[in-house]
KEGU-174466 format. One record per residue (C-alpha): residue number from 0; y, z, x. Coordinates in steps of 0.001 Angstrom, whole numbers, plus 524288, in hexadecimal, padded with zeros to 5 digits. Example, Ala and Ser with C-alpha at 12.3 -4.5 7.8 and 13.67 -1.06 7.14 Angstrom:
% residues 2
0; 7EE6C; 81E78; 8300C;
1; 7FBDC; 81BE4; 83566;
***
This chain:
% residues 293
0; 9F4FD; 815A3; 2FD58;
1; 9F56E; 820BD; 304C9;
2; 9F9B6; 82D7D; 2FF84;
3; A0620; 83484; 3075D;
4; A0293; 84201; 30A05;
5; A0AEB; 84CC2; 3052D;
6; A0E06; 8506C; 31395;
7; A14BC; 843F6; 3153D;
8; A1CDA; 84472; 307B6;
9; A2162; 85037; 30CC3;
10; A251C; 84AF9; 318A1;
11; A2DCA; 8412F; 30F9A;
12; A34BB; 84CDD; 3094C;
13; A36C0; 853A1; 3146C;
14; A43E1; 84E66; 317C1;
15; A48A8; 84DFE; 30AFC;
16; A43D4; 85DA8; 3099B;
17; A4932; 860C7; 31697;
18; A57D3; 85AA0; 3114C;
19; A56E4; 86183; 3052F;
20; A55FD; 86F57; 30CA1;
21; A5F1C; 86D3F; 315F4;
22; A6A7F; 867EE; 30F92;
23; A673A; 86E3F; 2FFF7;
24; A5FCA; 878D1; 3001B;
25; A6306; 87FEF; 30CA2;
26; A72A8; 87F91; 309F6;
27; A6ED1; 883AF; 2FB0F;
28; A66A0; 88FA9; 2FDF8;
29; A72D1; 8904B; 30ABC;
30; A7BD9; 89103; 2FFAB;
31; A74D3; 89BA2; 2F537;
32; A7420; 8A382; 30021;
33; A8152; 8A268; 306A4;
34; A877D; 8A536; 2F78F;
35; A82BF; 8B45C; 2F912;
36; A8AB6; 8B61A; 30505;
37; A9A2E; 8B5D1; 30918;
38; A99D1; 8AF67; 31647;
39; AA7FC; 8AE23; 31CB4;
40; AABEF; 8A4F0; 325B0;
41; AA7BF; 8A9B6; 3305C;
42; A99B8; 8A818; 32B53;
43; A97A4; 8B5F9; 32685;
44; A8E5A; 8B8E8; 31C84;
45; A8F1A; 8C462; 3127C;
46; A8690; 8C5B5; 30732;
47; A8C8F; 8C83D; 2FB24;
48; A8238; 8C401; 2F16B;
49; A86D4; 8BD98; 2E426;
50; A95AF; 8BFCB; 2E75C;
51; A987B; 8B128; 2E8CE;
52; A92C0; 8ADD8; 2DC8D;
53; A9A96; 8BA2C; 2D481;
54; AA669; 8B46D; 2DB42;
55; AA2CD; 8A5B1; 2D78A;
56; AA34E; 8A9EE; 2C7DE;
57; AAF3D; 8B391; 2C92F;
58; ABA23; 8B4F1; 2D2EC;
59; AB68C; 8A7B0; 2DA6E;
60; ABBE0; 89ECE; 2D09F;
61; AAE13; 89642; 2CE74;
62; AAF57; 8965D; 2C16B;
63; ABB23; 88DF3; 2C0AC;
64; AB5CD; 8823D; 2CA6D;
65; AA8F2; 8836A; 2C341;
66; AB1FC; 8803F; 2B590;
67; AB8CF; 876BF; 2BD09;
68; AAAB5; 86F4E; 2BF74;
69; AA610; 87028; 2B280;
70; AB1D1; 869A1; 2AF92;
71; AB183; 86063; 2B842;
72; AA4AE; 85B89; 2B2D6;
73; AA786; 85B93; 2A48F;
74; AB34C; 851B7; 2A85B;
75; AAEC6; 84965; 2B450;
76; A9F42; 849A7; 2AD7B;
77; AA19E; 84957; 2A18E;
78; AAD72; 83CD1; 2A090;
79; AA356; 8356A; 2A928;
80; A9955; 8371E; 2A116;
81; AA29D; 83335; 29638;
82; AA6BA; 826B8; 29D0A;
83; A9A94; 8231A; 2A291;
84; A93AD; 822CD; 2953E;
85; A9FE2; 817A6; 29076;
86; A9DD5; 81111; 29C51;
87; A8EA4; 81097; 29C11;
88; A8F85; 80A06; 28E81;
89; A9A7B; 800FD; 29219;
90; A91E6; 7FB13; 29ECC;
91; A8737; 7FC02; 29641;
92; A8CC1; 7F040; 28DE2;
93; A89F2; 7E6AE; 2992E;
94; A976B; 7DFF6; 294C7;
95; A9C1E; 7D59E; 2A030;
96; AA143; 7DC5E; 2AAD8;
97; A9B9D; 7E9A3; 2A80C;
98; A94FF; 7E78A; 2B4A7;
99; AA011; 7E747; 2BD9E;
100; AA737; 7F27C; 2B6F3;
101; A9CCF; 7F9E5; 2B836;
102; A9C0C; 7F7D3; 2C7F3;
103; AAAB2; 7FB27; 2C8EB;
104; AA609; 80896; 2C16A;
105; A9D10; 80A3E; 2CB42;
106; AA953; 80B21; 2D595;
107; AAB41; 819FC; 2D472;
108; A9C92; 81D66; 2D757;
109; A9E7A; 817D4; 2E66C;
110; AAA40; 82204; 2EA79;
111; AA621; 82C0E; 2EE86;
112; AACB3; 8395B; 2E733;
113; AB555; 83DA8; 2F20B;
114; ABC02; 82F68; 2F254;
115; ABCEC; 82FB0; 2E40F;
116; AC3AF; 83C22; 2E383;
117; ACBFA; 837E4; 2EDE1;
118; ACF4B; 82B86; 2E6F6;
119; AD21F; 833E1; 2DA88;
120; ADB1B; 83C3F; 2E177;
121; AE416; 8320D; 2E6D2;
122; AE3E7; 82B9E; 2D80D;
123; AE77C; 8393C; 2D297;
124; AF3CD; 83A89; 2DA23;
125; AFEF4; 83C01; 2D311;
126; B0732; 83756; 2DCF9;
127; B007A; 82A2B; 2DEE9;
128; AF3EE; 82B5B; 2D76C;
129; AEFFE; 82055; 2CEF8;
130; AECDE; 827F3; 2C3EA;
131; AF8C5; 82D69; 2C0D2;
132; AFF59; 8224F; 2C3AE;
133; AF833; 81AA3; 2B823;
134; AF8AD; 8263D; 2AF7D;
135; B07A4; 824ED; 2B1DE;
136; B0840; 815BA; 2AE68;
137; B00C6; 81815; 2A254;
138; B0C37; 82331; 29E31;
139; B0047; 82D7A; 29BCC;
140; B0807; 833C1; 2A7FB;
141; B1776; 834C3; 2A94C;
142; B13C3; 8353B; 2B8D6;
143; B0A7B; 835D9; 2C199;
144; B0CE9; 843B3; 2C467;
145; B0AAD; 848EC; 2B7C8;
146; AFA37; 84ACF; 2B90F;
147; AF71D; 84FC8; 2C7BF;
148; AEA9E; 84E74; 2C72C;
149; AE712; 8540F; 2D3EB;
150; AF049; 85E9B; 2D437;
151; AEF7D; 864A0; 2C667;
152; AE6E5; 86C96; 2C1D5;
153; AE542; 868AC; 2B4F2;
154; AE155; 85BC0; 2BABD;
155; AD952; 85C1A; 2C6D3;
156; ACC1F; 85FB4; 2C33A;
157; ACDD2; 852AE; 2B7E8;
158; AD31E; 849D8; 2C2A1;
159; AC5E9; 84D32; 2CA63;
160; ABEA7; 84A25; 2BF20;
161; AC5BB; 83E66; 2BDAB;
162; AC089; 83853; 2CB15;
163; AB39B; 83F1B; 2C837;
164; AB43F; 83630; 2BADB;
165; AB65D; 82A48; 2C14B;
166; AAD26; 82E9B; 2CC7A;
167; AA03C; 82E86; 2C5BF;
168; AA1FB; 828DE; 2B792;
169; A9A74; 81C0B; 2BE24;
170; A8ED4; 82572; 2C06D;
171; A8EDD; 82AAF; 2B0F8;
172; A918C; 81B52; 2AD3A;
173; A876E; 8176D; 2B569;
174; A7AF8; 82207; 2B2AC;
175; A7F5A; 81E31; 2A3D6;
176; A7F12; 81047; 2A411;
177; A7028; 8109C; 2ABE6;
178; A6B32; 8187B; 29F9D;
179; A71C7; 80F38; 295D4;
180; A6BE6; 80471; 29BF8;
181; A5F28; 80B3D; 29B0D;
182; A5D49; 80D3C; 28E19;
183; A5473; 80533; 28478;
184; A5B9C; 7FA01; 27DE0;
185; A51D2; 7F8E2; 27288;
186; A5697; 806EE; 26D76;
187; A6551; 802F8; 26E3B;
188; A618C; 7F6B9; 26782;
189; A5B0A; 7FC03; 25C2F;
190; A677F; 80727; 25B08;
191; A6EF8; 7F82B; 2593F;
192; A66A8; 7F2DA; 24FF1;
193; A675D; 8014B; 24632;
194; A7465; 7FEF4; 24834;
195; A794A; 80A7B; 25215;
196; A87CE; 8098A; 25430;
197; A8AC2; 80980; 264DE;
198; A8E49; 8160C; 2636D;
199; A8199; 81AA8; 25EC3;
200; A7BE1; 81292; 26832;
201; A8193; 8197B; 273B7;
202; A8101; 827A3; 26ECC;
203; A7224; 82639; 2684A;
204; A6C93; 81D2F; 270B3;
205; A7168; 81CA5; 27C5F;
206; A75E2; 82B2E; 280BA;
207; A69BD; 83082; 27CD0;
208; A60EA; 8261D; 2839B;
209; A69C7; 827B9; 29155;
210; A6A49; 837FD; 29010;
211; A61A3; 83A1D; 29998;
212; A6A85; 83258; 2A399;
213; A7797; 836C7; 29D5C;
214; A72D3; 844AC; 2A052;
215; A6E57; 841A8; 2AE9D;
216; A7AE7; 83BB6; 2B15C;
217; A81F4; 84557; 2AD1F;
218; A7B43; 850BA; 2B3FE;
219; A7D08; 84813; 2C103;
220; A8C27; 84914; 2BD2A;
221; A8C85; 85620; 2B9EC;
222; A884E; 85B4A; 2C5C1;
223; A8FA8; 852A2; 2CEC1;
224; A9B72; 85625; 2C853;
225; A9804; 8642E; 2C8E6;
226; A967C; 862B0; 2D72F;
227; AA2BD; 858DC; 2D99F;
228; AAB25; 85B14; 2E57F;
229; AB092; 84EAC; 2EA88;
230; AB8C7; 84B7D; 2E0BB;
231; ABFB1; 857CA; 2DDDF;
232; AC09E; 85A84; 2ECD3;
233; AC7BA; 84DB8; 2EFA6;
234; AD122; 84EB2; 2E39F;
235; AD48C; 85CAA; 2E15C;
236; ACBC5; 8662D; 2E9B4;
237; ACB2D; 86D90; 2DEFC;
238; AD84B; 8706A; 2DD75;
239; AE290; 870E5; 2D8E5;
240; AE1E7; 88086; 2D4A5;
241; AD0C1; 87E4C; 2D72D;
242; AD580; 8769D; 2C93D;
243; ACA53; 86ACD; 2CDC4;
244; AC1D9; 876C2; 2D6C5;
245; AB2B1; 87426; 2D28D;
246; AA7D0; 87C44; 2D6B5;
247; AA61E; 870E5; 2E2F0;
248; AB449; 872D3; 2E706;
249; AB49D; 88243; 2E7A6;
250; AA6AB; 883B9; 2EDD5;
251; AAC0E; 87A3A; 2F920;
252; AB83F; 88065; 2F942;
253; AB448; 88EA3; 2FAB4;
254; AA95B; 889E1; 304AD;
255; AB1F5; 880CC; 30EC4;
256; AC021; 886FF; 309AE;
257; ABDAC; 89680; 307B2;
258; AB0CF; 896D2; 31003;
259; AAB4E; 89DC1; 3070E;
260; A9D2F; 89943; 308AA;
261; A95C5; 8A3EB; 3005A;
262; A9E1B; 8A2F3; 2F36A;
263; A9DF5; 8935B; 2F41C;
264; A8E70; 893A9; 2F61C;
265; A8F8A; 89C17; 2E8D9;
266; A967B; 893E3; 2E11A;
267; A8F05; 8884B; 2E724;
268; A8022; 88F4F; 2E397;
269; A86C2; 890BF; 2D533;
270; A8A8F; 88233; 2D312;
271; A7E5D; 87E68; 2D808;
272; A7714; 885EC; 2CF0B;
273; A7EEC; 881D7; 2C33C;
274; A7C51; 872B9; 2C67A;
275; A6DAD; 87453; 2C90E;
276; A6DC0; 87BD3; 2BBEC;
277; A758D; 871BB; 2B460;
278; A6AD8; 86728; 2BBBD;
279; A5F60; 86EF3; 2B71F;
280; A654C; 871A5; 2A8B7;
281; A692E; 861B4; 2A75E;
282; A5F88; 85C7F; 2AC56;
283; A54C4; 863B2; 2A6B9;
284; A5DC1; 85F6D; 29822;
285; A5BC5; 8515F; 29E38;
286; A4CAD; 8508B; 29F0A;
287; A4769; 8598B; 2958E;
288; A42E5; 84FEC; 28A6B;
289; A4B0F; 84D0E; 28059;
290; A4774; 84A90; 27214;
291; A48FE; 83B53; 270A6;
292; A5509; 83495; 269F1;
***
């Protein structure tokens, strides 16, 4: 067989390469360099060196949407993981009918975020929303305007996380279930035979052996919810009081609302490098051998 020059692979990348630099790495290095400069709306450009970045950690309020993500995450990622896990061992029994219920699971993964945030927002209402409504009938409310969960801010950044929840626990239950399904049944069987209770079953056996895939799900989740958008837009927009405002929400708000191009390219250059530091930190925790079980 013929070997293919390396002309002609390169030829075969080309496209892909020429992609890449037009829609990734031209608007990134775009963007580091538009965050030294105040440009008005007229188009105007004035340096002003690391001003947008001071202003991102002091008087331009970054702080409080970047507290706002990270708690966004430990809620939305961290109940899905929760769930996930008790749903991955449920469907792992095989018991009759585990099949179907686990295709209606699969229900939330085909809407797309903005329709499910939508969705949630009608079902919030409290003057028709479904939620309240059965919250009411099962006297855990007096009415259904006692929670606003929309308009309170005590409540809207949860009520995103809520639809967030229901959003993507399919993808935890599913990335779960694959490793569970993976492992080696002679191990599990002898852990019968010495006589391991379930429990030590699933939290000797079985989390260890699946880490690897626990992990990698969970940095997938981590950094999607860091990034999320849809949702909160379509609910709350970040309000009410920038109660439900994350990092995605103020960088597009001072960009299409304020016009402020330079200060939301600064705040964008510092989430980016937070994620691709949080990717290079987990996953180099994820691969680096481990010492065996």
């Amino acid at each position: 067989m013929r070997l293919i020059s390396r002309k002609t692979l390169l030829l075969f990348f080309l496209p892909g390469a020429i992609f890449m630099g037009a829609f990734l790495i031209y608007p990134i290095i775009t963007m580091v360099i538009d965050s030294f400069y105040k440009i008005d709306i007229m188009g105007n450009r004035i340096f002003i060196g690391a001003a947008n970045y001071i202003k991102a950690f002091t008087a331009g309020g970054f702080l409080k949407q970047l507290r706002n993500t990270l708690l966004y995450i430990l809620i939305a990622v961290g109940t899905e993981t929760i769930l996930g896990i008790l749903f991955a061992l449920l469907f792992e029994l095989n018991y009759k009918g585990s099949k179907i219920v686990r295709t209606l699971m699969m229900a939330p993964l085909m809407i797309a975020p903005l329709v499910a945030g939508l969705t949630w927002k009608l079902m919030m209402s409290s003057s028709f929303g479904i939620v309240n409504e059965l919250l009411t009938r099962f006297h855990i409310l007096s009415s259904p305007s006692d929670i606003l969960w929309l308009a309170d801010s005590r409540w809207s950044l949860l009520a995103c996380c809520i639809a967030d929840i229901w959003l993507t626990t399919p993808f935890m239950m599913l990335m779960i279930l694959a490793g569970l399904q993976g492992l080696d049944s002679s191990m599990i069987e002898a852990a019968r035979i010495d006589g391991a209770s379930m429990l030590q079953e699933i939290f000797y056996i079985k989390m260890p052996m699946i880490k690897p895939i626990l992990l990698t799900a969970l940095s997938i989740r981590i950094i999607d919810a860091a990034r999320t958008f849809d949702i909160i837009w379509s609910m709350t927009e970040g309000g009410p009081n920038s109660s439900s405002e994350t990092i995605s929400i103020i960088i597009y708000k001072t960009l299409t609302r304020f016009n402020n191009t330079g200060y939301a390219s600064a705040m964008a250059v510092i989430f980016i490098i937070v994620l691709v530091a949080f990717t290079l930190v987990f996953m180099q925790s994820l691969w680096n051998p481990k010492k065996k079980i």
